[in-house]
C-alpha positions in Angstrom: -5.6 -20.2 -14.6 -4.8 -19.0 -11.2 -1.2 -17.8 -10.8 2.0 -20.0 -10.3 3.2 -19.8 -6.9 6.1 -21.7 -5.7 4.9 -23.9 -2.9 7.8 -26.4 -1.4 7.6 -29.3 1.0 7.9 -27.1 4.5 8.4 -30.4 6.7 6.8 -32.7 5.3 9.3 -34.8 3.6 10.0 -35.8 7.2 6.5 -37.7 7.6 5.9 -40.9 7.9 2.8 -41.6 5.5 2.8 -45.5 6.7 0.9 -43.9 9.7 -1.9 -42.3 8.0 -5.4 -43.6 6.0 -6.0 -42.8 3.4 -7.0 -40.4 1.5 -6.5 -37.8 4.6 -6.0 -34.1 4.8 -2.6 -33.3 7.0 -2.3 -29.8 8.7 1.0 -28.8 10.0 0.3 -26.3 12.8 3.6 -25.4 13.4 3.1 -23.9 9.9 0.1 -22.2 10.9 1.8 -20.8 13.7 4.5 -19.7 11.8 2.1 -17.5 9.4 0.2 -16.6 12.5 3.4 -15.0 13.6 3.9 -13.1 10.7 -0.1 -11.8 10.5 0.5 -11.0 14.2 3.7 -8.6 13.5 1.9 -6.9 11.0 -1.0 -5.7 13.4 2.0 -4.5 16.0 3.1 -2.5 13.5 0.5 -1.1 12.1 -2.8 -1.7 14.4 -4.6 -3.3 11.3 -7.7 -5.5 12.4 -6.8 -8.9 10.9 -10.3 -11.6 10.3 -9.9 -14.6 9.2 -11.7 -15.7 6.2 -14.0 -18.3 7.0 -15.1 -19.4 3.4 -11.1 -20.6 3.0 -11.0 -22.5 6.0 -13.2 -23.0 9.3 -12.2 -26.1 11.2 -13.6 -25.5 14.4 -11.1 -27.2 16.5 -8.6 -24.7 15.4 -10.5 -21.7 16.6 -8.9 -21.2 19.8 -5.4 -20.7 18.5 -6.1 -18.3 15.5 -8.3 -15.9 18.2 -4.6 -15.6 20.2 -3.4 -14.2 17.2 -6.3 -12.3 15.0 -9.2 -9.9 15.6 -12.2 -11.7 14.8 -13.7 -13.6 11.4 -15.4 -12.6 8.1 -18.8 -14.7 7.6 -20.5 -14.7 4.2 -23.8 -15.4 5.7 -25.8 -17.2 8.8 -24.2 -20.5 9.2 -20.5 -18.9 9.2 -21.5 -16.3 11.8 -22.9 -18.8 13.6 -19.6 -20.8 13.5 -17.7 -17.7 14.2 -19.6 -16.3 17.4 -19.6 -20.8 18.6 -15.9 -21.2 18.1 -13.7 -18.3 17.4 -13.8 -15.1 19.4 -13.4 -11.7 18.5 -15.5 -9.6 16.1 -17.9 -11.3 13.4 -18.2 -9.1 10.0 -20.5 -10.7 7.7 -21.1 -10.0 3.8 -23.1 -11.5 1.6 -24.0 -10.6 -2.2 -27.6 -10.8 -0.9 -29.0 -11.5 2.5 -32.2 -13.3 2.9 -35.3 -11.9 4.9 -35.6 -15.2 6.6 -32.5 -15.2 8.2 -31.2 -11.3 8.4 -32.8 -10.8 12.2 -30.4 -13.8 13.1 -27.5 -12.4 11.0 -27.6 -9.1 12.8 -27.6 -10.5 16.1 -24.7 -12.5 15.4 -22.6 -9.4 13.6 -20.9 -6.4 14.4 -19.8 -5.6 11.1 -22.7 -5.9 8.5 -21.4 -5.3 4.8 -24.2 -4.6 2.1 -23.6 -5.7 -1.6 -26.5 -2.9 -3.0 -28.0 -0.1 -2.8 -31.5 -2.6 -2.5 -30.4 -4.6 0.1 -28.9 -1.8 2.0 -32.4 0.3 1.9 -33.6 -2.6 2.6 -32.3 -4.0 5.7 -29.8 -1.4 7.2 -32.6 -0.1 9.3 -32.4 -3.5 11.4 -28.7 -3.6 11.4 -29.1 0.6 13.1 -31.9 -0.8 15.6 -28.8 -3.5 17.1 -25.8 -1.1 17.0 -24.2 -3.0 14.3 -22.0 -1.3 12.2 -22.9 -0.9 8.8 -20.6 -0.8 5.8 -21.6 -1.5 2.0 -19.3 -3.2 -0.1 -17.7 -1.3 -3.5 -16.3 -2.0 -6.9 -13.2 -0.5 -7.9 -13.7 -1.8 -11.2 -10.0 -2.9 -11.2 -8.7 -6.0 -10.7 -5.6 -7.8 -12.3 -7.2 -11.4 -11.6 -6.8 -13.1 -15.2 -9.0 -15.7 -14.8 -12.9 -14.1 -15.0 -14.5 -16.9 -12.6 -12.3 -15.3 -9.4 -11.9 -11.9 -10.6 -14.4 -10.2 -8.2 -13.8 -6.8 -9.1 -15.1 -7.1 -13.1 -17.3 -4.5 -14.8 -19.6 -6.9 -14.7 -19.2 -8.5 -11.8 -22.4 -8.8 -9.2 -20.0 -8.2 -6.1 -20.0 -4.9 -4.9 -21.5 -1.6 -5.8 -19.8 0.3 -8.6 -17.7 3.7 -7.2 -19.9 6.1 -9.1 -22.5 4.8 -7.4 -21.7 5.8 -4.2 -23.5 9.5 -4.9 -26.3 7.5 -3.8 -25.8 6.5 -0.9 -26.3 8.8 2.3 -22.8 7.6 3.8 -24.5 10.1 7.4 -25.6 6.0 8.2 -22.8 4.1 7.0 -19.8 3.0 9.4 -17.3 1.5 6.6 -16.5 0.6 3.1 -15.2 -2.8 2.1 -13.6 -3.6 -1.2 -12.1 -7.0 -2.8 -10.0 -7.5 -6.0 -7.4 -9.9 -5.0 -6.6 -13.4 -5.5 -3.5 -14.7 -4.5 -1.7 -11.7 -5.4 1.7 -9.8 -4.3 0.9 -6.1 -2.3 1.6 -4.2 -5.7 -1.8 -5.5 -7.0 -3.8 -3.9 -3.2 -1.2 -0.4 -4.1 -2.6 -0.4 -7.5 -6.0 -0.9 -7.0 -6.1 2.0 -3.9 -4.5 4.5 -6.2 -7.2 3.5 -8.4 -9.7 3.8 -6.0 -8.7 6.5 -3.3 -9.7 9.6 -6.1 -13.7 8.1 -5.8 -13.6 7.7 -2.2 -11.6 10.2 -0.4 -14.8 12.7 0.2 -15.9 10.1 2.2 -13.7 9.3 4.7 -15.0 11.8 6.6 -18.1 9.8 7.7 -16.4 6.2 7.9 -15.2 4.1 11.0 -13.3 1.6 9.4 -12.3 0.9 5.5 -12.1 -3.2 4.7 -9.7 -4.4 2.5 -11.1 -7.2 1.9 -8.8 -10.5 0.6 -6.6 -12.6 -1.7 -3.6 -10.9 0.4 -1.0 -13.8 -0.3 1.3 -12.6 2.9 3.0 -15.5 3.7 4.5 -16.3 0.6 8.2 -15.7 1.0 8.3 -13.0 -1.9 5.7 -11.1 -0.3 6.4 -7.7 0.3 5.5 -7.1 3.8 7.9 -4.1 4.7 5.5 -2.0 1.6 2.6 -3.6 2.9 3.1 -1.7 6.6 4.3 1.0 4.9 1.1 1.2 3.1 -1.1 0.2 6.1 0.1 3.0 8.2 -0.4 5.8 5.3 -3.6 5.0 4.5 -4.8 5.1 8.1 -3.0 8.6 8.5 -4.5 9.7 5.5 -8.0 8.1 6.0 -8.1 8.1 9.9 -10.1 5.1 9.7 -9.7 1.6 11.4 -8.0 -0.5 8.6 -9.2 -4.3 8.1 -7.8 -6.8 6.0 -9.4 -10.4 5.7 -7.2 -13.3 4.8 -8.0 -16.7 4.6 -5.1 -18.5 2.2 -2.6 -16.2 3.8 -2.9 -17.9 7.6 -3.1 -21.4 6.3 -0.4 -21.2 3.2 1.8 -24.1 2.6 0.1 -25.6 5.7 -1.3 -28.5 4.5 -0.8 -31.8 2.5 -3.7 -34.5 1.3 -2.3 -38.0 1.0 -3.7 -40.7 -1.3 -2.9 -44.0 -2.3 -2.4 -45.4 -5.9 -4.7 -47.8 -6.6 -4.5 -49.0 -9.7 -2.0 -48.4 -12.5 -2.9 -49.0 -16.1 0.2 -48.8 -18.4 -0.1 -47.9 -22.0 2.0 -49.8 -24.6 0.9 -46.4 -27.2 2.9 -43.4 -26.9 -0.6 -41.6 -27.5 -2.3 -42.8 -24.9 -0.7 -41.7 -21.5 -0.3 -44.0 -18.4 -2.7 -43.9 -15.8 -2.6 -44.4 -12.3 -5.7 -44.0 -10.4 -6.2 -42.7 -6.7 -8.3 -42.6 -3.7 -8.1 -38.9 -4.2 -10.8 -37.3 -5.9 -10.6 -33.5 -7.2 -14.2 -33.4 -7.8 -14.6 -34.5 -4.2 -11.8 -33.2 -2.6 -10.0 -30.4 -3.9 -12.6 -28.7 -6.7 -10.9 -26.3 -7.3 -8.7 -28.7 -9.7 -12.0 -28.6 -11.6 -13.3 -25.3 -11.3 -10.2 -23.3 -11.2 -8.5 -25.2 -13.2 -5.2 -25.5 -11.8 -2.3 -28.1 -11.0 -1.9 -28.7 -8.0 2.1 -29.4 -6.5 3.1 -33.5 -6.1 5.3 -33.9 -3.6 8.8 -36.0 -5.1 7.9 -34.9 -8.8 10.2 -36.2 -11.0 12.6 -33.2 -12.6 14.0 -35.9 -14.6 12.7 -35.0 -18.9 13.2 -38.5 -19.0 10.6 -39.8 -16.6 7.6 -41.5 -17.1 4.5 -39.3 -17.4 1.5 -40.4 -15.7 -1.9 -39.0 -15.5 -3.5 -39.3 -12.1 -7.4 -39.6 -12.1 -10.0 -39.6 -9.2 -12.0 -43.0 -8.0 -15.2 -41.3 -9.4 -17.4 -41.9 -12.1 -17.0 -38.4 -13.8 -15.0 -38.9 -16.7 -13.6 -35.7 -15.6 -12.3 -36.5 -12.3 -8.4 -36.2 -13.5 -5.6 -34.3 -11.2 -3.3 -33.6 -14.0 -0.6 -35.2 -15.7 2.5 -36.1 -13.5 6.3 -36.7 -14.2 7.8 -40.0 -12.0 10.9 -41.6 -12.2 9.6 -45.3 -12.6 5.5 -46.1 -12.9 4.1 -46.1 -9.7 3.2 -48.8 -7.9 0.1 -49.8 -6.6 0.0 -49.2 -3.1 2.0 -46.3 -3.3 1.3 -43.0 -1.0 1.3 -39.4 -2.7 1.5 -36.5 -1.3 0.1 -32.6 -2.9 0.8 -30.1 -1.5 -0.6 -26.6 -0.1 -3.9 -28.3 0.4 -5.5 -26.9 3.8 -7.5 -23.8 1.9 -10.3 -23.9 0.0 -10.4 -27.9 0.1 -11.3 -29.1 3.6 -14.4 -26.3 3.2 -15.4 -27.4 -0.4 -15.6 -31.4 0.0 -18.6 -33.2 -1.0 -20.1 -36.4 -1.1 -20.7 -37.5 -4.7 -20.7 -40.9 -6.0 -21.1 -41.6 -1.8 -16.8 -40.7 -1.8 -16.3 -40.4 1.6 -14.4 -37.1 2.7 -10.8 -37.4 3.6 -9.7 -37.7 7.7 -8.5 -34.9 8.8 -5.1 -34.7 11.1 -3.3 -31.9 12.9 0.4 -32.8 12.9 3.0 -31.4 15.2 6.0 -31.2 12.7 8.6 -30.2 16.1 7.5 -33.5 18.1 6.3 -35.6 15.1 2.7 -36.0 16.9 -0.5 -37.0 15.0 -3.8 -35.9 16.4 -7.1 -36.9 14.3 -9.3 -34.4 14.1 -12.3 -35.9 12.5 -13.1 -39.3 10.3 -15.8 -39.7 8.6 -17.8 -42.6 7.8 -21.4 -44.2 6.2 -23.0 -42.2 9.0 -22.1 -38.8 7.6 -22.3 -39.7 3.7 -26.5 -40.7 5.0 -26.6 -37.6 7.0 -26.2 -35.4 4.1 -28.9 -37.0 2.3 
């Protein structure tokens, strides 16, 4: 399971859902802004190059805004560095567990950070990289992560990301720029402190040849317990100590708390058997919409949730034919009605990017909502046309 965060309503209590379709993806970018603002005093502070993660969100339209506030975008491979070098400005650093020859001439082109999962594709391709001034970095394993759940722990023994430190006697670092590492996932900056101290004895002969040191994601900044006095603290020592440029990547971070999807209820079956639960059933689908329901698994935040140990506990299922296709088990006050709008929250990352089309579910609209002037602006709906376009 990933970890329990507290996510709460932000403004959205104050919308009115008669307005929207459903289901539809609602983005808050007064929220955005907000977590912008914080990113942006960080870098003041500290001079830390901040890229947005692309694989956690890449809605186009909002490019121009986040490039006011951050330093570029990280790709993880061709089609995100063409997206980041279309719409977003700033620097493009792409890594991939393993580039293909097809495509790498394009990649470098696009790039001015190229990160290297192995010592194979790094002999391998770094001499193309050299011949376009890229800088080149190669991407490590601390071996050290405090991610519970093995599926998003990136920084396993086993794990195919990233070359393992004692390793790196391999590698003639007289041609590489920088070193990038990842073990985070939604975590506090304790869990970045502990992994550098873990780290920093394999590395430190090193720094000597390096540009730059990544520090990859899973920063959770933005969440209110976040310690972000430690975290500049921290930024600034290691680049004394280092005297590298410092880059952190964050994709959840920017777009925390930012984002709602709203459903309808569209049918309710009530159970007269205390063993056999309620069920109300949505035009949400997690295996459509939010997979990482699924995949994770987690539960994701209903907006109004009853507190009340007395309330009616309902399960919420998908309109999908995957006997699987359940949200979770819910607590109301009184069975929902039919008709009905829900709300979950915290649903802007890792959603909008992972939709897809099975059982011909259309994807959710997509709005941007000014929460100061109540404004709704539709980014994109989608219809037939785009379900036959995929196939």
């Amino acid at each position: 399971m990933l970890p329990e965060v507290k996510i709460d309503k932000k403004n959205f209590h104050k919308l009115d859902l008669s307005q929207l379709p459903t289901p539809c993806y609602v983005i808050d970018l007064n929220i955005v802004k907000q977590n912008l603002q914080l990113l942006r005093k960080i870098k003041e502070q500290t001079s830390v190059n901040i890229l947005l993660a692309l694989k956690a969100f890449s809605l186009k339209k909002i490019g121009p805004m986040i490039s006011d506030y951050l330093d570029g975008t990280s790709a993880s491979g061709l089609n995100e560095a063409k997206l980041a070098k279309k719409y977003f400005r700033g620097l493009v650093s792409t890594f991939a567990p393993a580039f293909k020859e097809s495509e790498i001439e394009e990649i470098v082109k696009l790039s001015n950070h190229l990160i290297f999962n192995s010592l194979n594709q790094l002999e391998k391709f770094s001499v193309k990289a050299q011949s376009e001034d890229v800088d080149i970095g190669v991407r490590i394993n601390p071996i050290y992560s405090e991610v519970k759940e093995k599926k998003y722990n990136p920084a396993g023994f086993d794990s195919r990301l990233g070359i393992h430190y004692d390793k790196l006697k391999d590698i003639d670092f007289k041609n590489i720029d920088g070193i990038h590492f990842h073990s985070l996932c939604e975590q506090n900056f304790s869990t970045l402190k502990n992994t550098w101290d873990v780290i920093y004895p394999e590395i430190k002969t090193y720094f000597k040849f390096l540009k730059w040191i990544n520090l990859g994601g899973g920063h959770h900044i933005t969440r209110n317990d976040y310690d972000v006095n430690e975290l500049i603290n921290f930024l600034n020592e290691i680049k004394v100590r280092t005297k590298c440029k410092i880059f952190i990547e964050p994709g959840e971070a920017i777009f925390f708390q930012s984002g709602i999807l709203v459903g309808e209820i569209l049918d309710v079956l009530k159970s007269k058997d205390s063993k056999i639960p309620n069920i109300a059933i949505t035009d949400i689908s997690p295996t459509c919409h939010m997979p990482d329901v699924i995949e994770a698994p987690y539960r994701p935040k209903l907006m109004n949730e009853s507190i009340n140990d007395n309330g009616i506990n309902v399960l919420i299922g998908g309109p999908s034919c995957l006997a699987g296709d359940n949200i979770g088990s819910y607590n109301f006050i009184s069975l929902p009605k039919i008709g009905e709008k829900i709300v979950f929250l915290d649903q802007a990352h890792y959603t909008i990017v992972k939709t897809n089309f099975f059982n011909g579910i259309s994807h959710p609209s997509i709005f941007f909502w000014d929460s100061k002037k109540n404004e709704l602006e539709l980014v994109k709906n989608y219809t037939f046309k785009d379900y036959e376009m995929r196939l």
